[in-house]
VEXDO-724140 format. One record per residue (C-alpha): residue number from 0; chain; x, y, z. Coordinates in steps of 0.02 Angstrom, whole numbers, plus 50000, padded with zeros to 5 digits. Layout:
<atom seq="NUM" mol="A" east="X" north="Y" up="Z"/>
...
END
This chain:
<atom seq="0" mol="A" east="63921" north="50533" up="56596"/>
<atom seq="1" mol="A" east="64079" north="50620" up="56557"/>
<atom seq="2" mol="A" east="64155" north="50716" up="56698"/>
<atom seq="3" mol="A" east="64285" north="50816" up="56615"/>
<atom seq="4" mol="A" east="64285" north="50967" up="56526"/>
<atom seq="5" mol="A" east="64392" north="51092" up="56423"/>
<atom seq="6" mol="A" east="64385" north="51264" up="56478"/>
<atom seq="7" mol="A" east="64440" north="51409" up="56360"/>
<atom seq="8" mol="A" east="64650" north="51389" up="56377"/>
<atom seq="9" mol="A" east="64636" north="51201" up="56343"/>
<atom seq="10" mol="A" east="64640" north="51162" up="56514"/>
<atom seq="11" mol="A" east="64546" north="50982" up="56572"/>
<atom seq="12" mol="A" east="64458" north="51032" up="56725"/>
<atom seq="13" mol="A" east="64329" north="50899" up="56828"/>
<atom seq="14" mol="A" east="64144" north="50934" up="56832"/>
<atom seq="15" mol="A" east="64049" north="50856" up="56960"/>
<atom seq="16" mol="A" east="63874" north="50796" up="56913"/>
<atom seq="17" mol="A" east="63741" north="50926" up="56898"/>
<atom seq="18" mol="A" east="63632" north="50879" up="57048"/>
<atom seq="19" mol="A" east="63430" north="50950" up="57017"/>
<atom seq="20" mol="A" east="63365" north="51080" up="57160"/>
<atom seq="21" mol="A" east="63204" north="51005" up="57287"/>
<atom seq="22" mol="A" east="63124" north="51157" up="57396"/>
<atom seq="23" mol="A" east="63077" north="51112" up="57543"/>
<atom seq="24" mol="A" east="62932" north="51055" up="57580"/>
<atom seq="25" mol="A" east="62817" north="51222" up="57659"/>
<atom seq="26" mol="A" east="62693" north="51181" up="57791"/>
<atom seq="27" mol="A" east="62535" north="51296" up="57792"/>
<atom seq="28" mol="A" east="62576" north="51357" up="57969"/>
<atom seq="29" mol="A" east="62758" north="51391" up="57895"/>
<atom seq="30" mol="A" east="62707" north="51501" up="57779"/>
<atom seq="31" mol="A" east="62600" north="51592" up="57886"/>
<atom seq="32" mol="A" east="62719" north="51615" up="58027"/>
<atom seq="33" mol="A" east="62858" north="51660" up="57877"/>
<atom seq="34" mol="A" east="62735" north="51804" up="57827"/>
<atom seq="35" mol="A" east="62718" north="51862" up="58005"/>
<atom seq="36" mol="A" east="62903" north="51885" up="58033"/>
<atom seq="37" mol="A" east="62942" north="52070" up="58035"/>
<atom seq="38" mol="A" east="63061" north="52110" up="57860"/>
<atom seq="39" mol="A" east="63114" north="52288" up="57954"/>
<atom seq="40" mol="A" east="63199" north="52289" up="58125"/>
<atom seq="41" mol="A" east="63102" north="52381" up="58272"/>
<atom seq="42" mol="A" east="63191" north="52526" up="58296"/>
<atom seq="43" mol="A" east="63156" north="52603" up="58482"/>
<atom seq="44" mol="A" east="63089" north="52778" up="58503"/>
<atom seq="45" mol="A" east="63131" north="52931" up="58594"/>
<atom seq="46" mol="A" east="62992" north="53023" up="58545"/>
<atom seq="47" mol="A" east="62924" north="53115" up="58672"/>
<atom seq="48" mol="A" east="62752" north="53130" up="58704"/>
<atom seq="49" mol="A" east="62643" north="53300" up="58656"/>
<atom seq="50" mol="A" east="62635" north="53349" up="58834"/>
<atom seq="51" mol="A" east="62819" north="53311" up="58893"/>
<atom seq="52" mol="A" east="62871" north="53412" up="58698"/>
<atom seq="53" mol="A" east="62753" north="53558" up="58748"/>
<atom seq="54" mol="A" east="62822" north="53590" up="58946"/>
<atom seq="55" mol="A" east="63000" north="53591" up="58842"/>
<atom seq="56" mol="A" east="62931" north="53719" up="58733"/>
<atom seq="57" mol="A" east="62841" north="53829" up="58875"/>
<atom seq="58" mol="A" east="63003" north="53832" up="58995"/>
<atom seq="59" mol="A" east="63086" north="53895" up="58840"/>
<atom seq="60" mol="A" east="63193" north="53755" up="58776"/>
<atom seq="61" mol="A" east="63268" north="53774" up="58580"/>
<atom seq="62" mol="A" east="63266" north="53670" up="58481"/>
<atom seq="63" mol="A" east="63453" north="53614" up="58505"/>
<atom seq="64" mol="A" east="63408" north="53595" up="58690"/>
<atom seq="65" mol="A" east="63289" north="53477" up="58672"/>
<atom seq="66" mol="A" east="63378" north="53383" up="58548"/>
<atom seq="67" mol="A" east="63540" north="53379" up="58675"/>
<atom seq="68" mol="A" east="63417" north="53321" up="58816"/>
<atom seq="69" mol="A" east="63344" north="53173" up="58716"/>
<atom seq="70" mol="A" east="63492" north="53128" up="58627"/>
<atom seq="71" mol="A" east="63433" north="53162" up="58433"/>
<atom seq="72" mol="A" east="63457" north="53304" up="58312"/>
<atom seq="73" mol="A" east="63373" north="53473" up="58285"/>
<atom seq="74" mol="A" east="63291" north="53405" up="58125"/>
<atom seq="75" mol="A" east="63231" north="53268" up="58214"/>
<atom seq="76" mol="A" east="63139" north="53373" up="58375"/>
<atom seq="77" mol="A" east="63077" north="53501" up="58224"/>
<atom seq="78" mol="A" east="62994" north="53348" up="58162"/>
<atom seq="79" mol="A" east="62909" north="53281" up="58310"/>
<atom seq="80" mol="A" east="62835" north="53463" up="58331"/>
<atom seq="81" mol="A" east="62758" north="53489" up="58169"/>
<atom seq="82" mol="A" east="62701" north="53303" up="58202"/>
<atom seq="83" mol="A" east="62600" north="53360" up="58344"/>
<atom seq="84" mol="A" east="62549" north="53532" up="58279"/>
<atom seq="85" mol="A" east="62643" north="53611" up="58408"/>
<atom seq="86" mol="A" east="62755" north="53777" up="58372"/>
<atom seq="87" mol="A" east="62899" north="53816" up="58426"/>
<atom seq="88" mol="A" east="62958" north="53982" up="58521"/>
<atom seq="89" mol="A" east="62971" north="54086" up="58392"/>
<atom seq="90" mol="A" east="62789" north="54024" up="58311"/>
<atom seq="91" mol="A" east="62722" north="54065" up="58501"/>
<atom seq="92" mol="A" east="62789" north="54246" up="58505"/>
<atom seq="93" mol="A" east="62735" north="54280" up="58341"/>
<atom seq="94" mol="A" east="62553" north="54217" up="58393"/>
<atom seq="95" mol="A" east="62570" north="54330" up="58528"/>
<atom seq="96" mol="A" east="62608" north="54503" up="58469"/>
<atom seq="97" mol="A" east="62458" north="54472" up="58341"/>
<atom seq="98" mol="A" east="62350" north="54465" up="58489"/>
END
C-alpha cells in the first residue's frame, strides 16, 4: 500500500496505515458496575434540618443571618424554608395579627 500522499499545496506528506478500531471486550459484571458509577458528583449539604431552621426562625434570625451562620446565600435559606413549609418572620407576624 502506498504511504504517501499529496495534500492541497502539493506537498508529499507520509500516511501511516489506517489501523481498524477493537472495543474492548465488556464483561457482564463490567457493565453493571459501569452503570452503577455515579455520572454527577455528591455534593455535601448544609441543609439544616426543619427543627434546627425553625429555632433560627423563632429566636428571630433573617434570613441573611442564617445564611451568614451556615455559610450559603439568602436565596438558598429562602429555599430550604419553603421546602419545609416553614415561614419566615414576616409570614409569622402576619399570621399573628389575623388572629
Amino acid at each position: 500500500m502506498d504511504k504517501t500522499h499529496y495534500d492541497l499545496t502539493g506537498e508529499v506528506k507520509m500516511v501511516e496505515e489506517f489501523q481498524e478500531y477493537v472495543p474492548p471486550v465488556v464483561t457482564e459484571e463490567v457493565a453493571v458496575a459501569q452503570k452503577m458509577i455515579r455520572k454527577r458528583p455528591l455534593i455535601m449539604s448544609n441543609k439544616p434540618s426543619r427543627d434546627q431552621l425553625e429555632i433560627y426562625l423563632r429566636n428571630g434570625m433573617s434570613f441573611a443571618e442564617i445564611a451568614m451562620k451556615r455559610d450559603t446565600s439568602v436565596a438558598t435559606v429562602g429555599n430550604w424554608i419553603r421546602s419545609y413549609g416553614l415561614q419566615g418572620i414576616k409570614g409569622k407576624k402576619k399570621l399573628e395579627g389575623a388572629l
